[in-house]
C-alpha positions in Angstrom: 9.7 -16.6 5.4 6.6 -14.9 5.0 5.2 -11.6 6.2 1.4 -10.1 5.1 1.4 -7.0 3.5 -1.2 -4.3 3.0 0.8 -1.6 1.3 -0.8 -0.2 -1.7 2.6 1.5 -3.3 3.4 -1.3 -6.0 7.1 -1.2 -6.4 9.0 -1.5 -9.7 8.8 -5.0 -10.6 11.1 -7.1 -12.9 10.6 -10.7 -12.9 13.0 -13.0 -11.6 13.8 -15.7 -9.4 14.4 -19.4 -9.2 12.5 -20.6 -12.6 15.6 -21.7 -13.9 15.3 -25.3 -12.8 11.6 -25.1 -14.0 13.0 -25.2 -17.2 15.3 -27.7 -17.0 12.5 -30.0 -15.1 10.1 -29.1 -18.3 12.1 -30.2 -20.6 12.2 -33.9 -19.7 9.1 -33.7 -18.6 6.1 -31.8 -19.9 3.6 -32.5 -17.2 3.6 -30.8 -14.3 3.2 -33.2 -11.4 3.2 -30.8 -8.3 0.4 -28.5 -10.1 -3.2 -28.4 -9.2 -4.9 -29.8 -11.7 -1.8 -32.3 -12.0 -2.4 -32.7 -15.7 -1.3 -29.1 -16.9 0.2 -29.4 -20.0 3.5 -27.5 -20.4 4.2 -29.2 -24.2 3.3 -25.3 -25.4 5.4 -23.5 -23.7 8.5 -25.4 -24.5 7.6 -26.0 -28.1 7.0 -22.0 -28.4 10.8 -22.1 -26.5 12.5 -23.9 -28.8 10.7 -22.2 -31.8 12.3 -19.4 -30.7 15.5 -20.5 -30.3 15.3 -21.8 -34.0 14.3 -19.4 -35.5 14.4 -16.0 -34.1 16.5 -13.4 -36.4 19.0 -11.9 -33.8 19.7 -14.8 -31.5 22.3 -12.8 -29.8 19.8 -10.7 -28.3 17.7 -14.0 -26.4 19.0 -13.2 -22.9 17.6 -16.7 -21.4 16.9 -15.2 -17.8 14.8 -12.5 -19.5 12.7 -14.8 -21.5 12.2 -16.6 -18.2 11.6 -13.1 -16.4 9.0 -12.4 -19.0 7.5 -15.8 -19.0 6.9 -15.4 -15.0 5.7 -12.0 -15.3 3.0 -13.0 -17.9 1.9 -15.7 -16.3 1.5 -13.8 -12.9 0.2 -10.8 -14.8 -3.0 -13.4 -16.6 -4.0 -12.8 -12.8 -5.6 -9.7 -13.7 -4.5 -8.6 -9.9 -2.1 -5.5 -9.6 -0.7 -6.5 -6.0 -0.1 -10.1 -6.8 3.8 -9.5 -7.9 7.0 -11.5 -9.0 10.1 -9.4 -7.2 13.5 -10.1 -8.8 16.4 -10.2 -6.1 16.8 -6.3 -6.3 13.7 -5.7 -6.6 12.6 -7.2 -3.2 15.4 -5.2 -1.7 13.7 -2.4 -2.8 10.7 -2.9 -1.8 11.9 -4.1 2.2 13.7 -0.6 1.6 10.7 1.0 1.2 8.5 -0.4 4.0 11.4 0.8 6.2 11.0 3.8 4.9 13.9 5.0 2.9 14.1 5.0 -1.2 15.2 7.4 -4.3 12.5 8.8 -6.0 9.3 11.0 -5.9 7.3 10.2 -2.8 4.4 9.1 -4.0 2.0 5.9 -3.3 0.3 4.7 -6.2 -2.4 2.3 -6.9 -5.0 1.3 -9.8 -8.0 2.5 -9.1 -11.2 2.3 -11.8 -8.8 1.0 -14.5 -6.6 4.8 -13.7 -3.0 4.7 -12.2 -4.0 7.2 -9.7 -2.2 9.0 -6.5 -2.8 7.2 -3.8 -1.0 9.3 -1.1 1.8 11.8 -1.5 4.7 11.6 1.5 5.7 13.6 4.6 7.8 16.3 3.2 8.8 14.5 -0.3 9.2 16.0 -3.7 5.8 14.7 -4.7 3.9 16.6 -1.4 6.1 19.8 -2.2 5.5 19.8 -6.0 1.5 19.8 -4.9 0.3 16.3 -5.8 -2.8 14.8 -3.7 -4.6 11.7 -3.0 -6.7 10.6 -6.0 -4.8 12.8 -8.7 -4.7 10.9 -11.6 -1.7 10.2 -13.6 -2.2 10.4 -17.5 0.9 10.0 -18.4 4.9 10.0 -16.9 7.0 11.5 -19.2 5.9 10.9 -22.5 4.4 7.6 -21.8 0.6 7.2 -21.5 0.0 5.3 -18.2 -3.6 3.7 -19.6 -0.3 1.7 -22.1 1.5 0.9 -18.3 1.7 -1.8 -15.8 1.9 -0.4 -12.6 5.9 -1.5 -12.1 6.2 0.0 -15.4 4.6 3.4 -14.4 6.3 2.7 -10.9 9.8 2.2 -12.8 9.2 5.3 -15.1 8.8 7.6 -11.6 11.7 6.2 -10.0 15.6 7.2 -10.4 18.0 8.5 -8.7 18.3 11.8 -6.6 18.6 15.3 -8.8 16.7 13.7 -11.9 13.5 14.9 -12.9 10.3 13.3 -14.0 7.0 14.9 -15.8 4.1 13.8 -14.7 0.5 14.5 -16.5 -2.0 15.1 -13.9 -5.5 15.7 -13.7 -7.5 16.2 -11.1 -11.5 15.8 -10.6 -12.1 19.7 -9.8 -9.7 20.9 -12.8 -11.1 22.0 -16.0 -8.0 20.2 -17.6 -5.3 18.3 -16.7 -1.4 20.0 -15.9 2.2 18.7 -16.3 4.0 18.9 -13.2 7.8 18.5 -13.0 9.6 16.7 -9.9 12.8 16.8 -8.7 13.9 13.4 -7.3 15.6 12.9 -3.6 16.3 10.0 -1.2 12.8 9.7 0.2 12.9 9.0 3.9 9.5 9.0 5.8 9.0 9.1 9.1 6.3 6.5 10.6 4.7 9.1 12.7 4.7 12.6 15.1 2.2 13.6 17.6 2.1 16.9 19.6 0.1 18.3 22.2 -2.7 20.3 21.4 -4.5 23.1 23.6 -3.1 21.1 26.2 -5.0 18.2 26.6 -5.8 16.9 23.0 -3.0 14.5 21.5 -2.8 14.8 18.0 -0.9 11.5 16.7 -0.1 12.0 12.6 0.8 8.4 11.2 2.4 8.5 8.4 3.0 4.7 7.6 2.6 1.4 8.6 5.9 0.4 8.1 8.8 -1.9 10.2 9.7 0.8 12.8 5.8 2.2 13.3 5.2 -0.4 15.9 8.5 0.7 18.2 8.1 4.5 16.9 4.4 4.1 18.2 5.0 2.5 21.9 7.2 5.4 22.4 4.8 8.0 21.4 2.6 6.4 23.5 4.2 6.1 26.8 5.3 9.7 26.4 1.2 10.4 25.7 0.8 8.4 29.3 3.0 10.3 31.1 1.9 14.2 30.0 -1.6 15.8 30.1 -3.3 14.3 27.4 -7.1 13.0 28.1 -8.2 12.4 24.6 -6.2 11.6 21.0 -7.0 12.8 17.5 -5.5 9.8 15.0 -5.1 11.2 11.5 -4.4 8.7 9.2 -5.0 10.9 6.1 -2.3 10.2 2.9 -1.4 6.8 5.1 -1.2 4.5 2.6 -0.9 1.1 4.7 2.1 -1.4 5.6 2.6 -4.4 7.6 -0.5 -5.8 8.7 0.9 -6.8 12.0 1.5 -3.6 12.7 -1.5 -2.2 12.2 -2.6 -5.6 14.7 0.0 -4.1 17.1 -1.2 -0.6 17.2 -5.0 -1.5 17.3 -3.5 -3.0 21.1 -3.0 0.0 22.3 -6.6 1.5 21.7 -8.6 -1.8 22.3 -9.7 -4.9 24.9 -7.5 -7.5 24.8 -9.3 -10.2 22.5 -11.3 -7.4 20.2 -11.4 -8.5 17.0 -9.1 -6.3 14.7 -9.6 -7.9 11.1 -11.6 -11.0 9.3 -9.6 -12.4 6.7 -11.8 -13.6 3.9 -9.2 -16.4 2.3 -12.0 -17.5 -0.6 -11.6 -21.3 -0.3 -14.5 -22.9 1.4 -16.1 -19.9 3.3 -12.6 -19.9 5.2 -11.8 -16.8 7.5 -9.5 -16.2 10.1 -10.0 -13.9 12.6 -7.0 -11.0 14.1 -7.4 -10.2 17.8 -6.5 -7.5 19.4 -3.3 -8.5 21.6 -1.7 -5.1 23.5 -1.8 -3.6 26.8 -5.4 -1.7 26.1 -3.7 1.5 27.9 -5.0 4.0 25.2 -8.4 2.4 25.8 -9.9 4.6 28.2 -8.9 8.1 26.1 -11.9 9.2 24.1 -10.9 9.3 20.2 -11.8 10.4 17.0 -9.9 9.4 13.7 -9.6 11.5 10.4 -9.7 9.8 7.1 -9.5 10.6 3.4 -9.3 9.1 -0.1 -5.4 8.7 0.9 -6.2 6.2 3.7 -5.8 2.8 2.6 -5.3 -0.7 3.5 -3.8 -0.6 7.0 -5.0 2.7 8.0 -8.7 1.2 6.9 -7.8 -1.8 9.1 -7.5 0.2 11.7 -9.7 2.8 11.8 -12.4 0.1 10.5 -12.2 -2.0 14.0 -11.7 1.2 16.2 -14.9 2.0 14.4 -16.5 -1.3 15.2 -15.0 -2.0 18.4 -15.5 1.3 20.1 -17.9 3.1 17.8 -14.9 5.9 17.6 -16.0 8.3 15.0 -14.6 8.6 11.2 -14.2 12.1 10.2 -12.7 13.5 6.6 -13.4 11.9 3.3 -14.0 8.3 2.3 -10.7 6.2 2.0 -9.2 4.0 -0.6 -10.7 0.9 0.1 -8.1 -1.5 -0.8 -9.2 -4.4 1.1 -7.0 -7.1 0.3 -4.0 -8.8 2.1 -0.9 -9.6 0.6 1.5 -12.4 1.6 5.3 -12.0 1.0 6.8 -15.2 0.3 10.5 -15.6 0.2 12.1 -18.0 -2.4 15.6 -19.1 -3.3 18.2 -16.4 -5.0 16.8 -13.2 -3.0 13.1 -13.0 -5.4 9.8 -13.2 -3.8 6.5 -13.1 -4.9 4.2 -11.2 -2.7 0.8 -12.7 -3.4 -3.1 -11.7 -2.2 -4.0 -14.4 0.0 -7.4 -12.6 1.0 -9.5 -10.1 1.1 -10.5 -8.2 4.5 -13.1 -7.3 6.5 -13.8 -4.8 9.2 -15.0 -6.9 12.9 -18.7 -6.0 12.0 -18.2 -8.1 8.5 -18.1 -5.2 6.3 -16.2 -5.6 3.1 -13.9 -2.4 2.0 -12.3 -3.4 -1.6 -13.8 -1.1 -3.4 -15.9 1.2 -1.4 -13.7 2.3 1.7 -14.5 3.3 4.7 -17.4 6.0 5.1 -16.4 9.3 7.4 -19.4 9.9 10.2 -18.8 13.7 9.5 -18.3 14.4 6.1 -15.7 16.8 5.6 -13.5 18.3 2.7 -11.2 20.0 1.7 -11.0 22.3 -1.1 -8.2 23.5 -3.5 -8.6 26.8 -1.3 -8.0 25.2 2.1 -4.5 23.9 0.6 -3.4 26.8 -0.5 -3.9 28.6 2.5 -3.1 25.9 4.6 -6.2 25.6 6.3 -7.1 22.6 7.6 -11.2 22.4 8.1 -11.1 18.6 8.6 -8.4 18.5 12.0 -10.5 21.8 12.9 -13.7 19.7 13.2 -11.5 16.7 14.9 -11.1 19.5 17.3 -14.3 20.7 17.5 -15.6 17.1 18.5 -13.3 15.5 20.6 -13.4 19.2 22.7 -17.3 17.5 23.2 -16.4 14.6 25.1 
C-alpha cells in the first residue's frame, strides 16, 4: 500500500520494522544480492555487530531490536533528507492519526527550514495558536534541549505528550529584539479540514485548514452548499495550511479547474522522468472568479494548489510568500505495521516552476504585523476583499 504525502509536520520517529530477517540473511551472507550496486559489502556492519556483542561492558543493556532501530535510522538519516523517515508500528499509527486530524500534543507543524527547526503553521484553535506561536517562529530550544543538537522526531518527540502536560518552548522571532520562552499546555489536538461562510452576501470565504483524509468529503460538501446559496465569487485562504495528501489537493484543484488542467509535474530525478497530475473533477467552481491568500505557513499542498490555480487560471496570490516545500513523499507500507515514507520527487507548478526552497510569490504583497494580531486585524483577507469586490 502506498499513498503520496506532502505534509510538512514530521512526526516522532523511532525506527523499526521488519530488519530482523536482514540480519539473519547478513549473517550467512555478506553480500547483498537484491542491492543496487549488487556488490555492497555488508562484512562491516556485522563485524562492528559482533564486536559489540563481545565486548561491550553492560551486555544486559543491548536490546537487539534497538540496535536494529538505530542501525535503520542511521542509515536513512546519511540521506541528509528530513522527510525521508523509518516509522516504527506506533509510530505510523500516529502519524495516519494525524493526517485524520486528531493527536495529543501542541498543535504545531514543524519543518527544517535554513538548517532551523522552525514553526511551520500553528492549528485551528490548538494550544500552540492560543499560546501565540506563528508561522516561521523559530524554535531554539524545547525544554532544556537545544534544537540545532535535535533531529526533527527528536524535537517532534520532545513537544509531544499527553493532554495537561506542559512543554517550554524557546522562541524567537525575526521582528523581536530577543528571543521568549513560551509555556504550553498540551490537549487532544483535533483539527478541522476546513469552514467557509458567507461574506457581504455574495463572497464565499473558504478557510482550509488541512489537507488531510476527510478534506476531500468535507470540501464537496462545502461546495455544493456554496452552489446552492448566493455566492458569485470565493476567497481560498490557505494561510498556516501546512499540506496533506496529495490526492487531495488533486481532488480539490477539480473543483476550480477544466477537466484535463494540469495540477502538478512530478520531477522523479532518474532520467529527466516526470509525470504529469490532471485535473479530474466536475469543474463546477470553475466559472466563480477567485483569489487565494498565502503566507509563510502555506506549504506543500496548499502550494500545489494555489501554484496550478495560479497557472491554470492566472487566479491571483495574495499574503506573504509560502514555505516552499516542494517535495513528494511516498508512504510505503511494510510487514509488522512500520513504514517508511520516502521523497520520491520533487514538484513543480503546471508552468514548470520549481518551489523547494523559494515558495510561491503573492501578486499583492501583503503582511501582517505583530499589531494586526493583537488587535485581530486582518489587513491581508481585507485586501482579498477589496479585490475580488473588483470583479
Amino acid at each position: 500500500m502506498k499513498k503520496k504525502i506532502i505534509f510538512i509536520f514530521v512526526i516522532l520517529i523511532l525506527i523499526g520494522g521488519s530488519f530482523g530477517s536482514g540480519y539473519f540473511f547478513g549473517q550467512a551472507q555478506k553480500i547483498c544480492p537484491f542491492c543496487k550496486p549488487e556488490s555492497v559489502n555488508f562484512s562491516l556492519f556485522w563485524e562492528a555487530w559482533a564486536t559489540l556483542q563481545d565486548n561491550f561492558v553492560n551486555p544486559e543493556k543491548m536490546d537487539v531490536q534497538k540496535m536494529i532501530y538505530g542501525a535503520i535510522s542511521g542509515m536513512v538519516n546519511s540521506l541528509g533528507d528530513p522527510y525521508t523517515v523509518f516509522l516504527s508500528p506506533d509510530e505510523t499509527e500516529k502519524f495516519n492519526n494525524d493526517v485524520q486530524g486528531t493527536f495529543e500534543g501542541i498543535g504545531a507543524e514543524v519543518g527544517i527550514k535554513k538548517g532551523q527547526l522552525t514553526i511551520i503553521a500553528p492549528l485551528e484553535g490548538t494550544p500552540a495558536q492560543n499560546a501565540g506561536l506563528r508561522a516561521g517562529d523559530k524554535i531554539l530550544k524545547i525544554n532544556d534541549k537545544l534544537t540545532s543538537d535535535l533531529t526533527i522526531d527528536e524535537a517532534v518527540d520532545l513537544m509531544r505528550g499527553k493532554k495537561g502536560t506542559s512543554v517550554t518552548l524557546t522562541i524567537y522571532r525575526d521582528e523581536w529584539t530577543q528571543s521568549k520562552e513560551i509555556k504550553i499546555v498540551r490537549d487532544v489536538i483535533e483539527v478541522p479540514s476546513l469552514k467557509w461562510e458567507l461574506k457581504d452576501n455574495k463572497i464565499a470565504y473558504i478557510k482550509l485548514y488541512q489537507f488531510s483524509g476527510k478534506a476531500s468529503s468535507d470540501f464537496s460538501q462545502a461546495a455544493v452548499q456554496i452552489l446552492a446559496s448566493q455566492a458569485d465569487r470565493i476567497i481560498l485562504d490557505l494561510r498556516n495550511n501546512p499540506g496533506g495528501y496529495l490526492e487531495v489537493a488533486q481532488n480539490i484543484a477539480g473543483w476550480f479547474l477544466k477537466n484535463g488542467d494540469t495540477v502538478l509535474i512530478e520531477d522523479l530525478g532518474k532520467e529527466n522522468k516526470q509525470e504529469t497530475y490532471k485535473a479530474e473533477g466536475n469543474s463546477k467552481l470553475l466559472p466563480y472568479p477567485v483569489v487565494i491568500l498565502i503566507n509563510q505557513g502555506s506549504a506543500s499542498a496548499s502550494e500545489i494548489l494555489a501554484g496550478a490555480l495560479k497557472d491554470d487560471r492566472g487566479i491571483k496570490l495574495i499574503g506573504e510568500t509560502s514555505f516552499g516545500k516542494g517535495s513528494v513523499q511516498e508512504l510505503n507500507s511494510l510487514t509488522g505495521g512500520s513504514s517508511l515514507k520516502i521523497t520520491i520527487a520533487k514538484w513543480l507548478t503546471p508552468n514548470g516552476n520549481l518551489i523547494a526552497e523559494k515558495g510561491l510569490e503573492p501578486d499583492v504583497k501583503v503582511e501582517m504585523t505583530d499589531a494586526d494580531f493583537e488587535s485581530g486585524k486582518d489587513p491581508q483577507l481585507d485586501k482579498a476583499v477589496e479585490i475580488i469586490k473588483g470583479f
